[in-house]
C-alpha positions as CSV (number, residue, x, y, z in Angstrom):
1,X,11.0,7.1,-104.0
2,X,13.5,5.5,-105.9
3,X,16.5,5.2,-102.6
4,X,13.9,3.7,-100.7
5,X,13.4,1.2,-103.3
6,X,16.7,0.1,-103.8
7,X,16.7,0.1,-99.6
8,X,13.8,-2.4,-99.4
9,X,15.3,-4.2,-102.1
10,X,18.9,-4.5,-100.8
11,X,17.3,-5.2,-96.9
12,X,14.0,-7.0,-97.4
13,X,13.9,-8.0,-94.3
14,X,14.9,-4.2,-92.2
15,X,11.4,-4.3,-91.3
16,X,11.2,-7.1,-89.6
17,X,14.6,-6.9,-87.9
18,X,13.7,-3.5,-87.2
19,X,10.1,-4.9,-85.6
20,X,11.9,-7.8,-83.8
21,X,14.8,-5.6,-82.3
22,X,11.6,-3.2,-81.3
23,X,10.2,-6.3,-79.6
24,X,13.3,-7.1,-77.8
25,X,14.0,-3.6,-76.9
26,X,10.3,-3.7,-75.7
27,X,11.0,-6.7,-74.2
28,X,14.1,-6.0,-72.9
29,X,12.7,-2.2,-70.8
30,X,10.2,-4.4,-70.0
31,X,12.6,-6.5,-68.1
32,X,14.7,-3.7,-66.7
33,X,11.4,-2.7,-65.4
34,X,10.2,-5.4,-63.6
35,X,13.6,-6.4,-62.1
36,X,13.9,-2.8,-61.5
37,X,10.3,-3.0,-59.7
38,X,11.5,-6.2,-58.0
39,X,14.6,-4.9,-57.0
40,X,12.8,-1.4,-55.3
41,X,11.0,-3.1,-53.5
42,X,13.5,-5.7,-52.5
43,X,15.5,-2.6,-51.2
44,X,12.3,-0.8,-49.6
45,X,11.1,-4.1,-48.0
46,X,14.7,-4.8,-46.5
47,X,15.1,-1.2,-45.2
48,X,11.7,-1.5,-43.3
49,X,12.5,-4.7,-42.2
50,X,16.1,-2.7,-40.4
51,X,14.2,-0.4,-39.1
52,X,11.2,-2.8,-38.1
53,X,13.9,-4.4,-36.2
54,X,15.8,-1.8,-34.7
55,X,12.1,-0.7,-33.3
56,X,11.4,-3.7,-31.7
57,X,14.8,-3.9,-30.1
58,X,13.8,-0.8,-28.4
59,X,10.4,-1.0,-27.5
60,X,10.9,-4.7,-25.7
61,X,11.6,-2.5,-22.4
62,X,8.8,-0.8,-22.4
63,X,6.4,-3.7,-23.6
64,X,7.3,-6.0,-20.9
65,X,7.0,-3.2,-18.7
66,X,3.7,-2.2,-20.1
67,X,5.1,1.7,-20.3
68,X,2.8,2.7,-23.4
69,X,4.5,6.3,-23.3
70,X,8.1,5.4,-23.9
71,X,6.4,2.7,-26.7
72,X,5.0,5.8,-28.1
73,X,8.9,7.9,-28.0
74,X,9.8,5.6,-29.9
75,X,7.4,5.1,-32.6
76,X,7.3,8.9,-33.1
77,X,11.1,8.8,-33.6
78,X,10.4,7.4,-37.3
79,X,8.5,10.4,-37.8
80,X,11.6,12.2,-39.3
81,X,11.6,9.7,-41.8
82,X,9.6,10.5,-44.8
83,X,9.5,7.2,-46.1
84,X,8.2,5.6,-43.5
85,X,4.0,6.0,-43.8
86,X,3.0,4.4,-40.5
87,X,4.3,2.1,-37.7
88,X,2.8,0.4,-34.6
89,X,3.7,-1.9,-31.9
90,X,1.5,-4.8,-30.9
91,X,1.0,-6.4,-27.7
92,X,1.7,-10.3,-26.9
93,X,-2.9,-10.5,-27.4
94,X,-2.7,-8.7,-30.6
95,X,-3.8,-5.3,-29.3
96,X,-2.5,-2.1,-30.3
97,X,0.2,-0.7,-27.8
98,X,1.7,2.4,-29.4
99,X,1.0,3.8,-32.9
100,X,1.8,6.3,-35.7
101,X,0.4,7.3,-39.0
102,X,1.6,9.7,-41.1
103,X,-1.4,9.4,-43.4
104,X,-4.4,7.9,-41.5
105,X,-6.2,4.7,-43.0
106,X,-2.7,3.1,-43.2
107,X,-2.7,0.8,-40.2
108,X,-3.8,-2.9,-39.5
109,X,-6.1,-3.0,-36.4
110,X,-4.4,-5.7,-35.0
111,X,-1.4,-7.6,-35.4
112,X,-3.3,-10.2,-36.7
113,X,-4.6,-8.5,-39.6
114,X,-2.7,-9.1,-42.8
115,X,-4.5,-6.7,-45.7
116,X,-1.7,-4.5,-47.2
117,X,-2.2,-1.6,-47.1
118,X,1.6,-0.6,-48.1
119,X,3.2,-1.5,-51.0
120,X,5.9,-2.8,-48.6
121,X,5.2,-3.8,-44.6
122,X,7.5,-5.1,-42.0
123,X,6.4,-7.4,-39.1
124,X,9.1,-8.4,-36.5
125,X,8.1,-10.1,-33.8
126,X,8.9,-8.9,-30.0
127,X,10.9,-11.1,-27.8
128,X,11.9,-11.3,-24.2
129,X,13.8,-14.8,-23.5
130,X,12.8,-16.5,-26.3
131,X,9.2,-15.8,-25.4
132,X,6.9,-13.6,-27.7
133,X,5.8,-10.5,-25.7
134,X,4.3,-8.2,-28.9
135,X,4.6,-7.3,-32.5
136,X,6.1,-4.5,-34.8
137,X,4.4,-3.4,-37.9
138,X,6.4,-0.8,-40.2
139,X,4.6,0.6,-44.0
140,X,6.1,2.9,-46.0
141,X,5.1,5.6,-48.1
142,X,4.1,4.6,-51.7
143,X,6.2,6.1,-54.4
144,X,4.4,9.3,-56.2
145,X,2.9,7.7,-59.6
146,X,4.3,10.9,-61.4
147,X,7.8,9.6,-60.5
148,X,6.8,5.9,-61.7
149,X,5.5,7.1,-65.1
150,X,8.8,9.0,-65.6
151,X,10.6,6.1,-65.3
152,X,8.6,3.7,-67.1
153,X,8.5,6.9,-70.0
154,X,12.1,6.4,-70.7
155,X,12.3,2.5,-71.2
156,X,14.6,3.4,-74.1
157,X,17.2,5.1,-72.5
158,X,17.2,2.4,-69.4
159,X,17.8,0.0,-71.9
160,X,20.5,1.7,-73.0
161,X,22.1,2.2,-69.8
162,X,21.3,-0.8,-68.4
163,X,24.9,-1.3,-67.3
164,X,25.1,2.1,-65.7
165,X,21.9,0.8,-63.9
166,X,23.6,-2.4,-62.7
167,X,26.4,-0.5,-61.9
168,X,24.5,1.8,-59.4
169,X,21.9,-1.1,-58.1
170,X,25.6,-2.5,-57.5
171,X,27.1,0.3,-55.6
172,X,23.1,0.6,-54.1
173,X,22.8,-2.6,-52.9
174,X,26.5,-2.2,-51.6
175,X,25.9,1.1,-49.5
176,X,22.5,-0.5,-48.4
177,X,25.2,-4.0,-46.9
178,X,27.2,-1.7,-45.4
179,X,23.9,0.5,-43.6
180,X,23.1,-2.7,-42.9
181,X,26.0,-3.8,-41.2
182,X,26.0,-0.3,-39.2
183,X,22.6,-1.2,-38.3
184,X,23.3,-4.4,-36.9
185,X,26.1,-3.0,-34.8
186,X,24.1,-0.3,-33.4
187,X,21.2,-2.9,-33.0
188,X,24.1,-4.7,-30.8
189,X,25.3,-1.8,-29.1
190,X,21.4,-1.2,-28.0
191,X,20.8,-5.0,-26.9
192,X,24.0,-4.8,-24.6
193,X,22.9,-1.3,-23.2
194,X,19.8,-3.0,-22.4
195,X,21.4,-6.0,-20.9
196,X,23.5,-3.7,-18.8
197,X,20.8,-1.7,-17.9
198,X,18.8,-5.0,-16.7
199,X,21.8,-5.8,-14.8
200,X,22.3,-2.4,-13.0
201,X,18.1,-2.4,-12.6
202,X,18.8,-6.0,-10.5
203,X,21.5,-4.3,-8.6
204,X,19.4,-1.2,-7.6
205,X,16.5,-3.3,-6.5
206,X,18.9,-5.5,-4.4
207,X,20.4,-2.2,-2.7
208,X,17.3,-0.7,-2.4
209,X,15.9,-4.3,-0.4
210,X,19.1,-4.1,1.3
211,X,18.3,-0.1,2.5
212,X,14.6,-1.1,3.3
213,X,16.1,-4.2,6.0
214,X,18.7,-2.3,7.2
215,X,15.9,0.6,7.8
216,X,13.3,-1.9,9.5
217,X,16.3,-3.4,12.0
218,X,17.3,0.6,12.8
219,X,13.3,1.1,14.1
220,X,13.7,-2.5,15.9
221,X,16.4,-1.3,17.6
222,X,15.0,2.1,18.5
223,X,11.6,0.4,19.4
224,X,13.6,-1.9,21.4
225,X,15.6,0.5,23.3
226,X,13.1,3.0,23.8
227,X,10.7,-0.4,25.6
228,X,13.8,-1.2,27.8
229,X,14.3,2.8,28.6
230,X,11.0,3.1,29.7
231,X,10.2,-0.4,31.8
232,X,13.4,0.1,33.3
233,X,12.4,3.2,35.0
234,X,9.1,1.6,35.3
235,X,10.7,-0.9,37.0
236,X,13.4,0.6,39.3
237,X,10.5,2.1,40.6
238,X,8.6,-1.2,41.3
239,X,11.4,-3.0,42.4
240,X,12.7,-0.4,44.6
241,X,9.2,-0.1,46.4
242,X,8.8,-3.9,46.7
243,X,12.6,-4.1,48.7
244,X,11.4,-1.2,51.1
245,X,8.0,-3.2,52.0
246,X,10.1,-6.1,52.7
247,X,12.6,-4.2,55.2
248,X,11.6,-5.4,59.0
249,X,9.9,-2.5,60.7
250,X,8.8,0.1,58.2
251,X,6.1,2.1,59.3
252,X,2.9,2.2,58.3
253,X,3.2,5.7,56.7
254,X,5.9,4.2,54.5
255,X,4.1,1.1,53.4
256,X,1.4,2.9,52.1
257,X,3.3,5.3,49.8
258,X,6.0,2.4,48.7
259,X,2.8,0.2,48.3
260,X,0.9,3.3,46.2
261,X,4.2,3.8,44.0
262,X,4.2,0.5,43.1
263,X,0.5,0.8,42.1
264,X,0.9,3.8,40.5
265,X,3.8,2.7,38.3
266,X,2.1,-0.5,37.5
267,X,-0.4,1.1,35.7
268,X,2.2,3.9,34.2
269,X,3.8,0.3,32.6
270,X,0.0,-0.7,31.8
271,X,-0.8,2.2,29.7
272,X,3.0,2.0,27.9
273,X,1.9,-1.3,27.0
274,X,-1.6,-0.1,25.6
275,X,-0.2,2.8,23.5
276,X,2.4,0.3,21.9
277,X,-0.6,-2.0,21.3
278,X,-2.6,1.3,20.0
279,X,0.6,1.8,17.8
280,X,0.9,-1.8,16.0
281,X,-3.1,-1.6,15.7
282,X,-3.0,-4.8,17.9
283,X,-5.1,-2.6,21.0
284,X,-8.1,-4.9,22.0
285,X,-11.2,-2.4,21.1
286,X,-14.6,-1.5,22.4
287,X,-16.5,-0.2,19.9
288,X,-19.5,1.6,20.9
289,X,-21.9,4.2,18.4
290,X,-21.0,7.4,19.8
291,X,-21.9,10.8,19.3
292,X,-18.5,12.7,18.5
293,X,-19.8,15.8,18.9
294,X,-21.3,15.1,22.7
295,X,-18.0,13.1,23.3
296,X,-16.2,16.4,23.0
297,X,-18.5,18.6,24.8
298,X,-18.0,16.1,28.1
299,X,-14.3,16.5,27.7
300,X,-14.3,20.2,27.9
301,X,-13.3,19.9,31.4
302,X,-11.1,17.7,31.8
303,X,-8.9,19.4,28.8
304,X,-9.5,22.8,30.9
305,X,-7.9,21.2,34.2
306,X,-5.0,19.3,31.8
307,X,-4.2,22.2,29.7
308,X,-4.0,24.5,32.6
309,X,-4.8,28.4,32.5
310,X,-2.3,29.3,30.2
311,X,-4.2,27.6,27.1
312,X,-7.8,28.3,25.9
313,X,-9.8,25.4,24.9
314,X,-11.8,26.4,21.8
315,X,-14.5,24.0,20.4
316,X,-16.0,24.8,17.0
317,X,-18.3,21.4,16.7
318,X,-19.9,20.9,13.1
319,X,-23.8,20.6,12.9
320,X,-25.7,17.4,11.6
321,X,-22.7,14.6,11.6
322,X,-23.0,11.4,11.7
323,X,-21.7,8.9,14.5
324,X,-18.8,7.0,14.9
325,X,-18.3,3.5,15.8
326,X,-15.2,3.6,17.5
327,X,-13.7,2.9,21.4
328,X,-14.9,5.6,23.5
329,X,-11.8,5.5,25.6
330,X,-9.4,5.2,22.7
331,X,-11.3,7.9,21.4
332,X,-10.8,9.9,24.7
333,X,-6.9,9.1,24.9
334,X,-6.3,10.2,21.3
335,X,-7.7,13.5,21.7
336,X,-6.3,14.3,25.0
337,X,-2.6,13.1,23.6
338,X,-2.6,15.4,20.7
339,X,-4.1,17.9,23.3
340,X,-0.8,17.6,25.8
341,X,1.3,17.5,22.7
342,X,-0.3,21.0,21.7
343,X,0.2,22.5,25.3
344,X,3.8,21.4,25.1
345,X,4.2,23.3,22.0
346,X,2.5,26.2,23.3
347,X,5.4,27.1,26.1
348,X,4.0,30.9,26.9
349,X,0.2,29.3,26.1
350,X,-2.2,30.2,23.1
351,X,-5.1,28.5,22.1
352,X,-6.1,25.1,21.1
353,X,-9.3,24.7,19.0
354,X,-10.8,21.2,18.2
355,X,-13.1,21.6,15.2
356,X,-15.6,18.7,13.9
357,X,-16.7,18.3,10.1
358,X,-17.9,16.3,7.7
359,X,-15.3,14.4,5.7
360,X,-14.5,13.1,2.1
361,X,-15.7,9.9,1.4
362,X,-13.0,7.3,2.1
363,X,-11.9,4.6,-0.2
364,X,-14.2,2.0,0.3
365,X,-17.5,4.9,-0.3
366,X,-18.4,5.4,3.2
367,X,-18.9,8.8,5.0
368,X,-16.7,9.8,7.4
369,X,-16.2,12.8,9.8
370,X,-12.7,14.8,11.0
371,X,-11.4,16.0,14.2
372,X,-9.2,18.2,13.4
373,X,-7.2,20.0,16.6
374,X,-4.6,22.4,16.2
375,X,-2.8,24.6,18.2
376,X,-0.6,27.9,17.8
377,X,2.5,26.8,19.3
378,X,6.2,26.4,17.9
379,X,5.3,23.9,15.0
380,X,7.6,21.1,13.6
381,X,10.0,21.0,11.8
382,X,9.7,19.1,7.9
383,X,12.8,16.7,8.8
384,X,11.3,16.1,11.9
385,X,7.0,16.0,10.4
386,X,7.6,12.4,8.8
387,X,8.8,10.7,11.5
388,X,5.9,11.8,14.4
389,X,3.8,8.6,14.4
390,X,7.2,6.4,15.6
391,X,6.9,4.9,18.4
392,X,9.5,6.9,20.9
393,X,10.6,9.7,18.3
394,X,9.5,13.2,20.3
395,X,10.7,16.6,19.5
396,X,10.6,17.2,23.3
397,X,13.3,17.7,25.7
398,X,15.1,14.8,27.5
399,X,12.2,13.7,29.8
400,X,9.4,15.5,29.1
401,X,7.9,12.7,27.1
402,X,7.9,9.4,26.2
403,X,7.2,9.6,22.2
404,X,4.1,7.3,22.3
405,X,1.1,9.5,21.6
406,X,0.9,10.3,18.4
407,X,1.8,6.7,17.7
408,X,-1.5,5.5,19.8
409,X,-3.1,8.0,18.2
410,X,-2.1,6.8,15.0
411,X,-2.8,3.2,15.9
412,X,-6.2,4.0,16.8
413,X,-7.3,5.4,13.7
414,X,-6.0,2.8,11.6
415,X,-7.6,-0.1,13.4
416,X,-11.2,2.3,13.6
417,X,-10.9,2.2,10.1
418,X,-10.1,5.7,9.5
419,X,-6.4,8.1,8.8
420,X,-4.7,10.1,11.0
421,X,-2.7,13.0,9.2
422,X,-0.5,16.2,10.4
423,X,0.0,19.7,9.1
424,X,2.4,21.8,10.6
425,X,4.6,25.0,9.7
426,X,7.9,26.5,11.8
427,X,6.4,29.2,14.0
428,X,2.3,29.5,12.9
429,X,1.7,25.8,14.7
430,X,0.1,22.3,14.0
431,X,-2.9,20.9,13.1
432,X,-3.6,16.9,13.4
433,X,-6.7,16.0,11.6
434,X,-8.0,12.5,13.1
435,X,-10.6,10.9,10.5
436,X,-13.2,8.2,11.6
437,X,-16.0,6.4,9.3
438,X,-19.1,7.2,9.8
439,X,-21.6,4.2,11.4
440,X,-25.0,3.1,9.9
441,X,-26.2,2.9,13.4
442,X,-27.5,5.3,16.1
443,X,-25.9,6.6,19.2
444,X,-26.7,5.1,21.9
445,X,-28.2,7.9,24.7
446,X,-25.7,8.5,27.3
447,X,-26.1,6.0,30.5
448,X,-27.2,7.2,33.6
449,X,-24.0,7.3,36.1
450,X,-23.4,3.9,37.7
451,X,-25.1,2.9,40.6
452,X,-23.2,2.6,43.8
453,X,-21.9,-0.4,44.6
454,X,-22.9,-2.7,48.0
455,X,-21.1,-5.6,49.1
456,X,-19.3,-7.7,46.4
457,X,-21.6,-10.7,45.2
458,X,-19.8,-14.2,45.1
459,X,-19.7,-17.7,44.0
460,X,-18.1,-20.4,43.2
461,X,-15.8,-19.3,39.8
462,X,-13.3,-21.6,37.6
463,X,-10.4,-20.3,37.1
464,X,-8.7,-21.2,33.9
465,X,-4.7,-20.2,33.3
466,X,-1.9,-22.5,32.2
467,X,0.5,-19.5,33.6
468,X,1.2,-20.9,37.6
469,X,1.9,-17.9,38.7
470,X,-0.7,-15.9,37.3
471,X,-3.4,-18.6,38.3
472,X,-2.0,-18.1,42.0
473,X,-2.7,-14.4,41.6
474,X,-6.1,-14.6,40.5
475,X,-6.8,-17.0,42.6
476,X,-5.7,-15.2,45.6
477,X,-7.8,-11.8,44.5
478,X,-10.6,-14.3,44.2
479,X,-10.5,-15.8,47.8
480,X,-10.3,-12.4,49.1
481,X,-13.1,-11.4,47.8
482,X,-14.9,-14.1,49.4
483,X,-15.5,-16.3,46.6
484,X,-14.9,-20.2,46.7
485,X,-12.4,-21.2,43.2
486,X,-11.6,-24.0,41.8
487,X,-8.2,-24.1,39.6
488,X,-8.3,-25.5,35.8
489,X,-4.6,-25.5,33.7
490,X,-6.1,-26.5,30.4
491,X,-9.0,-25.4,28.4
492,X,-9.7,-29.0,28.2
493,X,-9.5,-29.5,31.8
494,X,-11.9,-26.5,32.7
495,X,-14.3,-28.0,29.9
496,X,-14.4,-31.2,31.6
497,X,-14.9,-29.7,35.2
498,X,-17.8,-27.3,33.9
499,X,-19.6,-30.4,32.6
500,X,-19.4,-32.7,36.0
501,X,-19.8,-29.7,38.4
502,X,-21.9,-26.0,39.0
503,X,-20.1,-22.9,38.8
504,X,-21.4,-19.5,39.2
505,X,-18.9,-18.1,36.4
506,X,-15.9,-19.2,34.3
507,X,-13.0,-16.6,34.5
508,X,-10.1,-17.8,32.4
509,X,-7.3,-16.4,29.9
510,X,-7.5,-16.4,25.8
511,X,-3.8,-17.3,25.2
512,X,-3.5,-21.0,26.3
513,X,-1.5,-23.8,24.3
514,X,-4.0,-26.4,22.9
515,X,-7.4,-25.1,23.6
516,X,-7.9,-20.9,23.5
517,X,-10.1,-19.3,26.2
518,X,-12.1,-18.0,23.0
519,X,-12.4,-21.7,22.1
520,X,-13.5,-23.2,26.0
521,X,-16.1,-19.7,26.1
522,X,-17.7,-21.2,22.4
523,X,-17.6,-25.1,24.1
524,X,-19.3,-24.0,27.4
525,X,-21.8,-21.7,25.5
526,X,-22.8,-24.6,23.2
527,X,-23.4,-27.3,25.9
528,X,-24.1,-24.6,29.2
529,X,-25.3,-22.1,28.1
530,X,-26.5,-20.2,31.3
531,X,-22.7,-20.4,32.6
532,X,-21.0,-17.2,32.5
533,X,-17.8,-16.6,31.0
534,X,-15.1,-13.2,31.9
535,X,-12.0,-13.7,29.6
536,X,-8.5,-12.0,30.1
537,X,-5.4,-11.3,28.1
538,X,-2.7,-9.2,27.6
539,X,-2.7,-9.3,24.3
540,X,-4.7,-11.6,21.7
541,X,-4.1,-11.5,18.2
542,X,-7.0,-13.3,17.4
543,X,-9.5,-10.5,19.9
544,X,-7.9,-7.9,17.8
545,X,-8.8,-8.8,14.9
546,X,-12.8,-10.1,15.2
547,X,-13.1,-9.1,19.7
548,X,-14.7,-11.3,21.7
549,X,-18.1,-11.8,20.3
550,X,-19.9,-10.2,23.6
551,X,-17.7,-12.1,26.3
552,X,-16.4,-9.5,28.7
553,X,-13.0,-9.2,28.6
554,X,-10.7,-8.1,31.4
555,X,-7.1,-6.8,30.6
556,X,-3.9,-7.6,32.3
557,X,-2.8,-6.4,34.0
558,X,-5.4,-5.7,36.3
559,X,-6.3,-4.8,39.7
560,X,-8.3,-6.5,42.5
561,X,-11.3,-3.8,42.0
562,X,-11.4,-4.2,38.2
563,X,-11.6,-7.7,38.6
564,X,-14.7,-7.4,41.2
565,X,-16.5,-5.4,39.1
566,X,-16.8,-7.6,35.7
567,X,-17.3,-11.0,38.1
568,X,-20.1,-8.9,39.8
569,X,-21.7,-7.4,36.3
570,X,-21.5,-11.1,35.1
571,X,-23.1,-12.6,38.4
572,X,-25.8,-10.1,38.2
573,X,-26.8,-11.0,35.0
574,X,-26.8,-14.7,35.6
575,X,-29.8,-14.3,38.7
576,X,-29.8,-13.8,42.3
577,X,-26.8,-13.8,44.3
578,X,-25.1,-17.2,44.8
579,X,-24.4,-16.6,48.2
């Protein structure tokens, strides 16, 4: 005992030095530690912040695009970092876009919520020309608490190499600068991939507008020529006939068949005009409820005696389907042009079959029936499948056809409200599958044949056209058949006429500047209402689209006995005969 004596007695105060340099010591790991602490997560929080960043530089295309699967690539990219527990990206409302988790439980539900759940979170926010367009949220894994208590167990020995530990938190935090700095410049090299990518993105959409215009002036121009190709025959032929019936001296025999080929070609131009019309779903309609299945039963013959003997017309008509509301002699014309365009294919004959069905429901929920007709001739090719519905494209030899049918027939199930589509393979043959809604009403039973005809009634008819020539013209097929006309320009003229005088009937055109027939027919019915009213156009945009509200309408051009008929069904209607 005695040494320690003489120790305590040469060094009272060991104790106390040795308690205070304890407490320092104490003190001093203590510090280490927390700057330590501080400095971790310094270091973690700045490394999710890099990455945070980096993330939201690459998910900025695909929020403002709203493509939530190349979000996700992205976000599943930090999955080969261990460290990094879970990230998200946000949407400009707060919602979450794109997610990942590596232990579940770890992520905000929001961008707005701000409970940690990490011992160290990024947020960066996600910008697109200075505006805000989303949020990305970064956590990462906290450190194991064996590995904490291992460090905090050895406060001695950090104290004693505290240098060594500035020395590496030195060389730490100067690596960490220099990932940084590569960081940066990849984040750089990113942003200006991006930019370049917007740029070339501009470009395409530019070429790609450019392609579409150059594509919609090629069709002009084949529309265009194919309409002069056609009314240029159509015309030589009229033109031709109409210099013959002028030559001094022609005999009769003569006159007639110049004056039948001009009558004949007229209405060859008429229906050209129609199926173009059909085509740009512009076609003035008469809807009617019709029985689809009786439709093609009465057509039987006439396909037998169009066909010929070399094809076999084949009907296979569905049981219990609904009817159509559609224009009976659209209807007819559609059929019968996918019907020739079979035969054509068909060169050493085969069979055509027209089959009726029950359709899918269409987009709008109604039902809707198919005619499907198909044929077992040649086929088409693929190249040559797409292009079908064009107006003047035919796979057909020079001549044997104008390239218009399947484009009326593709016309007239558009503006019915239905699809027309088209199956077709090299060699087996082709099947075009017409599909009409189906109509809440019933068919109306088939009308007894027309009665025949007597003497033409008359009257006294106003004739409204601001065309001078085509007011001369129906005003001479008027007087010839013996009814008295008076001449209106105007729809306001006409109006004013009907109001101080009678008329019998109002014939006059829809297409007028100021006034519309459509317009004068809604005037007369509102203040004389007994006066009947026969429209005619060419085309009207405006009948097209809602018809005629029950007017009859007769189309141009048309002939002397067409024109008789709807002024003697209107005269009818209105009481007995004028005169």
């Amino acid at each position: 005992m005695r040494p320690f004596n003489r120790i305590a007695d040469r060094w009272p105060n060991v104790p106390l030095a040795a308690g205070a340099v304890a407490v320092l010591l104490v003190l001093a790991g203590l510090m280490v530690i927390f700057q330590n602490e501080a400095g971790y997560r310094e270091q973690k929080l700045r490394e999710a912040q890099v990455q945070s960043d980096i993330l939201a530089a690459s998910v900025t295309a695909a929020l403002d695009f709203g493509d939530a699967a190349t979000a996700k690539e992205s976000v599943e990219a930090l999955r080969v970092n261990p460290q990094v527990n879970s990230a998200a990206v946000y949407a400009a409302d707060g919602s979450l876009f794109a997610s990942y988790q590596r232990v579940p439980g770890h992520l905000p539900a929001s961008a707005a919520d701000g409970r940690e759940r990490n011992p160290v979170e990024a947020r960066t926010p996600v910008l697109r020309g200075g505006e805000r367009i989303g949020t990305v949220y970064l956590g990462t894994v906290r450190e194991p608490l064996s590995r904490r208590i291992t460090r905090y167990s050895i406060i001695a020995l950090l104290v004693l190499l505290a240098a060594l530990v500035v020395a590496i938190l030195g060389i730490s935090h100067t690596a960490l600068r220099r990932a940084n700095r590569e960081l940066e410049a990849r984040a750089q090299a990113l942003s200006d991939a991006y930019a370049e990518l917007h740029v070339q993105m501009e470009e395409r959409a530019r070429a790609e507008d450019e392609l579409r215009q150059a594509q919609k002036l090629q069709a002009l121009g084949q529309l265009t020529g194919g309409i002069a190709h056609d009314f240029n025959n159509l015309l030589t032929v009229i033109q031709g006939s109409a210099d013959m019936l002028r030559r001094p001296g022609i005999t009769e025999e003569k006159r007639i068949r110049f004056a039948d080929a001009i009558v004949q070609t007229s209405a060859r131009a008429a229906a050209l005009t129609g199926q173009l019309l059909a085509f740009a779903r512009r076609q003035p309609l008469k809807p009617e409820v019709i029985d689809v299945n009786s439709k093609i039963a009465g057509m039987t013959d006439l396909l037998d005696r169009t066909l010929g003997e070399r094809v076999q017309v084949l009907t296979e008509l569905g049981d219990g389907l609904c009817p159509i509301e559609a224009d009976p002699a659209q209807l007819e014309a559609a059929i019968l042009n996918v019907a020739v365009n079979a035969r054509d294919a068909m060169t050493e004959g085969g069979a055509l079959t027209i089959r009726t069905c029950e359709g899918e429901r269409l987009e709008d929920g109604r039902r809707s029936i198919q005619i499907r007709v198909s044929d077992t001739g040649a086929g088409i090719e693929p190249d040559d499948l797409a292009r079908v519905f064009e107006p003047f494209f035919t796979t057909k030899s020079l001549g044997k056809g104008t390239g218009l049918g399947l484009s009326q027939v593709y016309g007239f199930a558009a503006q019915s409200g239905g699809e027309v589509r088209i199956d077709s393979r090299v060699g087996e043959g082709t099947e075009v599958v017409i599909v009409l809604p189906c109509s809440e009403r019933e068919a109306a039973p088939a009308a007894d044949a027309e009665r025949p005809r007597g003497r033409h009634r008359t009257g006294r008819i106003l004739v409204v056209d601001d065309n001078e020539d085509v007011g001369r013209f129906a005003e001479g097929l008027l007087l010839e058949l013996g009814h008295e006309v008076v001449r209106a320009r105007t729809g306001s003229e006409a109006l004013a006429l009907a109001r101080g005088d009678h008329f019998d009937a109002v014939f006059t055109d829809v297409v007028m500047p100021g006034m519309s027939g459509i317009e004068l027919s809604h005037q007369l019915r509102a203040h004389l209402p007994d006066l009947p009213v026969v429209l005619t156009t060419g085309f009207s945009d405006e009948i097209a689209r809602s018809g005629t509200g029950g007017i009859p309408v007769v189309f141009k051009p048309y002939r002397l006995e067409t024109l008789a008929a709807a002024l003697d069904e209107v005269l009818d209607a209105s009481g007995p005969a004028a005169r």
